[in-house]
C-alpha positions, 0 to 999 in steps of 0.5 A: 500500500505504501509504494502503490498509494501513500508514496505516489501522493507524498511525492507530489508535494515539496519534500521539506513539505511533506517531512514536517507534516509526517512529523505532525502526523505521527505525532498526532496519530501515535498519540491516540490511545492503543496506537503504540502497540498497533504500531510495534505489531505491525512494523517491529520484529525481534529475534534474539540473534539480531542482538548485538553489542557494538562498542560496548552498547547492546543493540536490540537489533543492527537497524538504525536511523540515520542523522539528517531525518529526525534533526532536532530530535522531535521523533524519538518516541514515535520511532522506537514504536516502528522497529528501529534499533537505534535513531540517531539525531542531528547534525546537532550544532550549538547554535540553531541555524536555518540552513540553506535556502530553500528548495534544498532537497530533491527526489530522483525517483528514477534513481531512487534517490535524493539530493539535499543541500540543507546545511546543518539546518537545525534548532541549536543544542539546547532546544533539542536537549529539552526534547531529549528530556522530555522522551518516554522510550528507552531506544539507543540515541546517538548525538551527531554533531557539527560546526555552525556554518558561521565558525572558521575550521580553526575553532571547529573544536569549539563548537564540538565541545559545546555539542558533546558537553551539552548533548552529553546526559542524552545520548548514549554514543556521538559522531563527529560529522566533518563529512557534509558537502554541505557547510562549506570547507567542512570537509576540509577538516577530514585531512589528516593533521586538522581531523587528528588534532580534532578528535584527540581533543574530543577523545580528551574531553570525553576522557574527563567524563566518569563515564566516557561514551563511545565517539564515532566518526561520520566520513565521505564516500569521496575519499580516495584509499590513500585519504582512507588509510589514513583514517584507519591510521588516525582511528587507531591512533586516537582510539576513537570507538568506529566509523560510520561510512558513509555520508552522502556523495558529490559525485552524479555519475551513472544516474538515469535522471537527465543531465538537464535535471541534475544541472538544475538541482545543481550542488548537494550531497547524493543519497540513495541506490546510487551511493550502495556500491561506492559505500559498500566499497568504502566498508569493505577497504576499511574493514579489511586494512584494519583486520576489522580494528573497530566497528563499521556502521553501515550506510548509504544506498540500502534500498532493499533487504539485500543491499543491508546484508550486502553492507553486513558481509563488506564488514559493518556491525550495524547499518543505518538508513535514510533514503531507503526508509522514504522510499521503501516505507514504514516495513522496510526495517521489519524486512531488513531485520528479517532478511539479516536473521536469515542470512545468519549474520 
């Protein structure tokens, strides 16, 4: 019903449109009486094997949420109704900010796709704290943190500092986002000196904490392998607790929408089917020049069962989506549990 019925009519509206009215009907709808409970029978499925622990946090199930769809954490309770093993929020930055303008997020549907160009849009650290307060379930929540567009690279730690110390109570892991093509020169911090320097001092600040939570790193499928070692060299050398691979891409080659089309979306990060092989790819080379040294999320281009099992085989622990869950509905987490169940993974 939702690919026949429900997506053709959302995708006949703006997508930024489209995205606050679901949260407004989720959150109206999952507040009626007894809805909850309809909602985890129809959409969640457990089994004992899709239990894992992964830097020292037992998931209930490998399936995440990926950051970008619930920003300002306004969902949290709503999704751990819906299969979910985890839901990470942001980019969070200290500061909100609006973002891009607007329109600054596209569908391919040719390509099963999207391109956005948001910019950390977002309601700023502390708005989303009183969220998190205020949350019922028990679901893992991750904190992905950013620089507001406004603050040069050299005072990038600053900036997540703020997030972590803020974010800290909250959440039980953080990723440091240095990957969006979408704030300017932010990937310039995943050169190796400046993202060293800024994850020994985000490793240090948690070090201070009586209880220290494991620190992620969120990284660009347009890395060459040399720029990849590297990361496995500064990984392992900071002792930071995974990667997640990977973030959307810049690159447009090999899509079926027309070059007229994809000139005038013009600049943002690719998600969708398109970044499944360049992502699996990254996933595997990470997982095999480091003898699988720490755990590997897994994201970019799942958009069926096959292509989470796929990312499971390259070497993730866990995978995280996005693009598919737009595109494939409410089941789809249901679905990739069971496929990952049966391939015995």
């Amino acid at each position: 019903m939702y690919k026949s019925v429900i997506r053709p009519f959302l995708f006949k509206h703006d997508p930024e449109d489209i995205h606050h009215a679901i949260v407004k009907m989720l959150k109206g709808s999952l507040s009626i009486p007894f809805s909850r409970p309809i909602c985890r029978a129809l959409f969640n499925f457990k089994h004992p094997k899709l239990e894992r622990e992964v830097f020292g946090i037992k998931f209930p199930n490998p399936v995440g949420l990926a950051a970008g769809f619930d920003k300002d954490a306004k969902l949290i309770d709503e999704f751990a109704q819906m299969g979910f093993g985890h839901i990470e929020i942001g980019t969070v930055t200290p500061k909100g900010q609006p973002g891009n303008p607007r329109p600054r997020i596209f569908r391919l549907p040719e390509d099963q796709a999207l391109i956005n160009r948001m910019g950390f849009n977002n309601d700023g650290v502390e708005a989303t704290i009183e969220r998190l307060k205020k949350r019922s379930s028990s679901i893992i929540v991750g904190g992905n943190i950013g620089k507001n567009k406004v603050t040069p690279n050299e005072e990038a730690f600053e900036d997540y500092k703020l997030a972590f110390e803020a974010l800290f109570p909250h959440v039980d892991y953080f990723t440091c986002n240095i990957s969006s093509p979408n704030t300017p020169n932010l990937r310039e911090l995943q050169e190796k000196e400046p993202l060293k320097k800024l994850l020994s001092e985000v490793k240090a600040l948690n070090a201070t904490k009586d209880q220290p939570k494991p620190i992620l790193l969120k990284i660009a499928p347009d890395l060459t392998n040399e720029q990849l070692n590297d990361i496995i060299e500064i990984v392992q050398e900071v002792n930071i607790d995974g990667v997640i691979a990977t973030n959307t891409t810049i690159e447009r080659g090999g899509l079926q929408t027309t070059d007229n089309r994809i000139e005038e979306i013009g600049a943002g990060g690719l998600s969708g089917a398109p970044l499944r092989e360049r992502s699996t790819e990254v996933i595997r080379y990470l997982h095999k020049q480091s003898n699988g040294a720490f755990p590997i999320v897994g994201v970019g281009g799942i958009n069926s069962p096959e292509d989470a099992v796929e990312k499971m085989k390259a070497g993730a622990a866990l995978v995280q989506i996005y693009s598919g869950f737009i595109y494939q509905g409410p089941s789809f987490m249901k679905e990739i549990n069971k496929a990952i169940l049966k391939a015995g993974l």
